[in-house]
C-alpha positions in Angstrom: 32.2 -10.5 -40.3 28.5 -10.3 -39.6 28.3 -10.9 -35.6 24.0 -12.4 -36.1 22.6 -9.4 -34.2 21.1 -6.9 -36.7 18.2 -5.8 -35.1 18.2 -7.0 -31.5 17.7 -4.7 -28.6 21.0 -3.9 -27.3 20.6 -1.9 -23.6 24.5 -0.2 -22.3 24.2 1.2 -19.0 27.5 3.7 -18.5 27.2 4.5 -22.4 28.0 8.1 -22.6 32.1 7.8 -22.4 34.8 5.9 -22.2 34.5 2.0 -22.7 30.8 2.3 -22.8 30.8 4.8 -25.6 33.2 2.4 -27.3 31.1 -0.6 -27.0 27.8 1.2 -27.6 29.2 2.4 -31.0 30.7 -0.7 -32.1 26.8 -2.7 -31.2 25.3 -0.1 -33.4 27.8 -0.7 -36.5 25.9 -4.4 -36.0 22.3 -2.9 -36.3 21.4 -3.4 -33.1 18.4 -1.3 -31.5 20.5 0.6 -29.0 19.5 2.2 -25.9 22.2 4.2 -23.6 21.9 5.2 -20.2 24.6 7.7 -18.1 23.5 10.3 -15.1 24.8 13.3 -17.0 22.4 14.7 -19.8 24.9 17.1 -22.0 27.1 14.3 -22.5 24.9 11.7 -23.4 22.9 13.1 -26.0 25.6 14.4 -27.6 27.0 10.6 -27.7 23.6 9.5 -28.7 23.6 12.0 -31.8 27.4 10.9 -32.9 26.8 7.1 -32.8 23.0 7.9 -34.6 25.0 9.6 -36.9 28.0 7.4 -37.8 26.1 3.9 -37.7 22.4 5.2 -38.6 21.2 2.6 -35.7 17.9 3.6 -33.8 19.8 5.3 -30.2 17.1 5.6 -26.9 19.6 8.1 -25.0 17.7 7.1 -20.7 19.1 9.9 -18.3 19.7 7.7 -15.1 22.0 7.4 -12.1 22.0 3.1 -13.0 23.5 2.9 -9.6 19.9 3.8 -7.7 16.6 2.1 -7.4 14.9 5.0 -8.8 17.7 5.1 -11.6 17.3 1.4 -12.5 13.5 1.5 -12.8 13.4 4.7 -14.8 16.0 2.3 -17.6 14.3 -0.7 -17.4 11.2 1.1 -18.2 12.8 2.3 -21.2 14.1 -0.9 -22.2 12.5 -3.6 -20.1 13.6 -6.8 -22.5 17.1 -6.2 -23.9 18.7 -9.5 -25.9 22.1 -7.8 -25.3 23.4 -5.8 -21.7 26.3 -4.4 -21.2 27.2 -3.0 -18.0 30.1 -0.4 -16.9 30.6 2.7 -14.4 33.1 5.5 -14.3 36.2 3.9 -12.2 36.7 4.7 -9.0 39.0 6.7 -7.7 42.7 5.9 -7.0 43.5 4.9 -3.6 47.4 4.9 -2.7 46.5 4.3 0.9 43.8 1.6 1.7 43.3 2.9 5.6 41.8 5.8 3.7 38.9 4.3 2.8 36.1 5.2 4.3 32.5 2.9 4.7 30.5 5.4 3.2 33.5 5.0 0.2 32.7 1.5 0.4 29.0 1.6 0.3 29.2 3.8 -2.5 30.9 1.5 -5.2 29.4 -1.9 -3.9 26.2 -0.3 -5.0 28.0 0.8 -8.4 30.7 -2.2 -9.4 28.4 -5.0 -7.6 24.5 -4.4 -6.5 23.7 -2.5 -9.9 24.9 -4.8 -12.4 23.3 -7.8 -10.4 19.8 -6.3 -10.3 20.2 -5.2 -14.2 20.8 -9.3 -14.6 18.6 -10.2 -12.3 15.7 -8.2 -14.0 16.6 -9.1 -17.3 17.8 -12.5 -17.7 14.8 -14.9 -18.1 13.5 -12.9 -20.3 16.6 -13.5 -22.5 15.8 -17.4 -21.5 12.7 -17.2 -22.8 13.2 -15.8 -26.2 16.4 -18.2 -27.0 19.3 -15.8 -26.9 21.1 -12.9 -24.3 24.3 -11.9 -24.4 25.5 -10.3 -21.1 28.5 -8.2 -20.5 30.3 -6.9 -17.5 32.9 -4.0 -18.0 34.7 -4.7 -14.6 38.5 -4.3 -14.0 41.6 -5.7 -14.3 42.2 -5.3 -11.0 39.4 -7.9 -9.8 41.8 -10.6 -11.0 45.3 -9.1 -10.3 44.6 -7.2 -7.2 46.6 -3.6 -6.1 46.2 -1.3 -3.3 46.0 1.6 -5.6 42.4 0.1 -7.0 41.4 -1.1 -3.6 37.7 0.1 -4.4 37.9 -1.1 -7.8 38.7 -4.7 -7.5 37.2 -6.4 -4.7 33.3 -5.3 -5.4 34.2 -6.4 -8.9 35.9 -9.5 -7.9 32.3 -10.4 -6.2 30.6 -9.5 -9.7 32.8 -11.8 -11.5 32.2 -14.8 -9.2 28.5 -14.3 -9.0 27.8 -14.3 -12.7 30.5 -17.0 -13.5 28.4 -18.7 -11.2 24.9 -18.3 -12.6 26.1 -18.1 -16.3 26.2 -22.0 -15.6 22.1 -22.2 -15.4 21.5 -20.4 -18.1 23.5 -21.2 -20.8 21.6 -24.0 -22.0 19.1 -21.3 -23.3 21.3 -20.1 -25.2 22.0 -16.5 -22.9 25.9 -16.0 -22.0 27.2 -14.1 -18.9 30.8 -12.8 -19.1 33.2 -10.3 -17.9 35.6 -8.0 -19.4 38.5 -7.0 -17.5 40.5 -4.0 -18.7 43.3 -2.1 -17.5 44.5 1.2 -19.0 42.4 2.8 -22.0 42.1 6.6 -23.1 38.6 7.2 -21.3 37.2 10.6 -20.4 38.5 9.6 -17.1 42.0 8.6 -17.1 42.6 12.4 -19.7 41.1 13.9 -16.7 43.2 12.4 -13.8 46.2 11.9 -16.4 45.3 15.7 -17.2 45.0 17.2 -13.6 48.5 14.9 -12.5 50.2 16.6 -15.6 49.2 20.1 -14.3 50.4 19.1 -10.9 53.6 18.1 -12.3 54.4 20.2 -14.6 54.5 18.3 -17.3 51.7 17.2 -20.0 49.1 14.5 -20.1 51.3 12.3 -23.0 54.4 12.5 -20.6 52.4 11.1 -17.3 50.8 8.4 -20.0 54.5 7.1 -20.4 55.6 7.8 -17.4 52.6 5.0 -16.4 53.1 2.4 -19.4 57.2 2.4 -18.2 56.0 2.4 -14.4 53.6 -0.5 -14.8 55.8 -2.4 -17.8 52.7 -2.3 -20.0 54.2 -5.0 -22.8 52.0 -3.4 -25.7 53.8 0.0 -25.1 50.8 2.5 -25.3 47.3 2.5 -24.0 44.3 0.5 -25.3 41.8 2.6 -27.7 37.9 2.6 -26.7 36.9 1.2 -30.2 38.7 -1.4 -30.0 38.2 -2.5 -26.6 34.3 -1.7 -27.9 35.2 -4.7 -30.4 36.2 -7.0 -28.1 33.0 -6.2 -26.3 30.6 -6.7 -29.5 32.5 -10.0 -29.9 30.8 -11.4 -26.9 27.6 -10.2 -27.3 27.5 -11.8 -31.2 25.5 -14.5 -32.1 29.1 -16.6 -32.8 30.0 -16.4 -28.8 27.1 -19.1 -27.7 30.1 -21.2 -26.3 31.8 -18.3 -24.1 30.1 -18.9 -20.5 31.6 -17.2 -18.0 34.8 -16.1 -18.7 36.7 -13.2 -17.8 38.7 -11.8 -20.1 41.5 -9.3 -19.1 42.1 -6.7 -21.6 45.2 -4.2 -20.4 47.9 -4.8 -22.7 49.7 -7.7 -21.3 50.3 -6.5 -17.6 48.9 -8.9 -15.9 49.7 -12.0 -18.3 49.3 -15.0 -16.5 49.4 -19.3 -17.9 45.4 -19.5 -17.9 
């Protein structure tokens, strides 16, 4: 199926690993323009030369820390009128005890999960209204819409995103620019083999063993863990030229935890 966006300009911020990386490479199988931004250098360009290599799409690897002021204008210098945005972080940390969490812990992932992805749309999106087309996509959390303690500072600043662009994908998607949110739960990321990796080393036991131990724990109905590429699917979906009629929706994606009627 051709998703209509050969050739736009397609900018992922968090595109390096994980969901990101999964997303970025399934735009550039459409022929999209792609530029990726991530904080650390190694592991970018060497995602940059894989997906330039197994798509052949144009990829603008933009060194930046998307969570900063400095960060943000040094990428939307780069890429200052993207048609497409897509938006994700690394999680945050697990927090079995929320009287742990500290302000500075707080401060820290409001300015990642909520402030960033607000000023990306904020500096982006009428330009999109202008030209006749966006497509904008958050890469939140599961646990915005089915909260637990153990993502305390995962959910709530991403339960803010969700209600704020919900909210202002209403005025803008009579120009044809959609704002939605993807919500998923467990995936093999970078970051889950390294916290799935350093529990299994702690418990003497391996990384596949604290995987099922976790799918049986949390009664994940699809049995396994989701698959970056295609969660990255999902995400190209949405930004195709087919998903004018999707405004602000929030779409969990985590195996059929958290099922709920609508």
């Amino acid at each position: 199926m051709d998703l209509g966006i050969r050739g736009k300009k397609a900018l992922v911020n968090g595109g390096s690993a994980g969901l990101g990386k999964g997303s970025a490479r399934a735009l550039a199988a459409e022929g999209v323009e792609l530029y990726i931004s991530a904080r650390g250098e190694e592991r970018l360009a060497a995602t940059a030369e894989e997906i330039r290599r197994d798509t052949g799409a144009t990829v603008i690897p933009i060194v930046a820390d998307h969570a900063s002021d400095a960060g943000r204008d040094k990428i939307l210098s780069a890429c200052p009128d993207p048609d497409i945005l897509v938006g994700t972080c690394s999680p945050a940390p697990f927090t079995p005890d929320f009287r742990e969490v500290s302000v500075e812990q707080w401060e820290e992932h409001l300015a990642i999960g909520l402030i960033s992805p607000v000023e990306f749309i904020r500096a982006t999106v009428d330009g999109m209204c202008e030209r006749g087309f966006g497509r904008i996509v958050n890469i939140s959390t599961a646990a915005s819409k089915f909260p637990a303690e153990i993502r305390t500072l995962s959910g709530p600043p991403r339960a803010a995103l969700s209600n704020y662009t919900v909210a202002i994908a209403k005025s803008v998607a009579k120009h044809n620019v959609t704002i939605n949110n993807l919500l998923p739960g467990m995936h093999h990321t970078a970051t889950a083999e390294e916290r799935f990796n350093t529990m299994a080393e702690e418990q003497g036991t391996s990384y596949d063993q604290v995987v099922r131990n976790w799918i049986e724990d949390w009664r994940i109905p699809a049995d396994r863990f989701g698959d970056i590429d295609e969660f990255g699917a999902i995400c190209a979906l949405f930004c195709s030229a087919q998903a004018g009629y999707i405004v602000g929706q929030s779409l969990v994606v985590d195996g059929g935890v958290s099922n709920s009627t609508f």
